[in-house]
N, C-alpha and C positions, 0 to 999 in steps of 0.2 A: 590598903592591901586587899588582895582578891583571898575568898575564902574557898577552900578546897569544893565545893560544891556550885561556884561558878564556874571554876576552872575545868572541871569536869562537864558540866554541861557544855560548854565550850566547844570541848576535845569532839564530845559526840557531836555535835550540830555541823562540825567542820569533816569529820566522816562520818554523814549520814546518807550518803550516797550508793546507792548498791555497787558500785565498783571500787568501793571503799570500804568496803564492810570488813573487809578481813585487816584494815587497818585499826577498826576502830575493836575488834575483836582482840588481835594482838597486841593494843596497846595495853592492856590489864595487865601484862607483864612490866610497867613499869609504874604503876599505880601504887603506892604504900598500902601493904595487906589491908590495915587496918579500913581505908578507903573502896575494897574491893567488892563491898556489898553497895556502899554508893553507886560507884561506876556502873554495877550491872544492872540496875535501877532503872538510869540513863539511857544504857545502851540498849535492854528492851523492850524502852520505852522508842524507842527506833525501827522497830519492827513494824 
């Protein structure tokens, strides 16, 4: 099984594109609260 912190880096690596950004932005809307300080870790780590 994938652990919530591949899957995530994942998500970001797949919209890491600047004309993807607002993808990878909006996707924390479907991210488990609890995961929402991981995700934004990742994501700006994308910047």
């Amino acid at each position: 099984t994938l652990k919530i912190g591949e899957v995530l880096l994942s998500i970001s690596r797949l919209f890491s594109g600047p004309e993807r950004r607002h993808l990878l932005e909006r996707f924390k809307d479907y991210v488990p609260a609890k995961y929402h300080s991981l995700y934004e870790q990742y994501v700006e780590g994308k910047d």
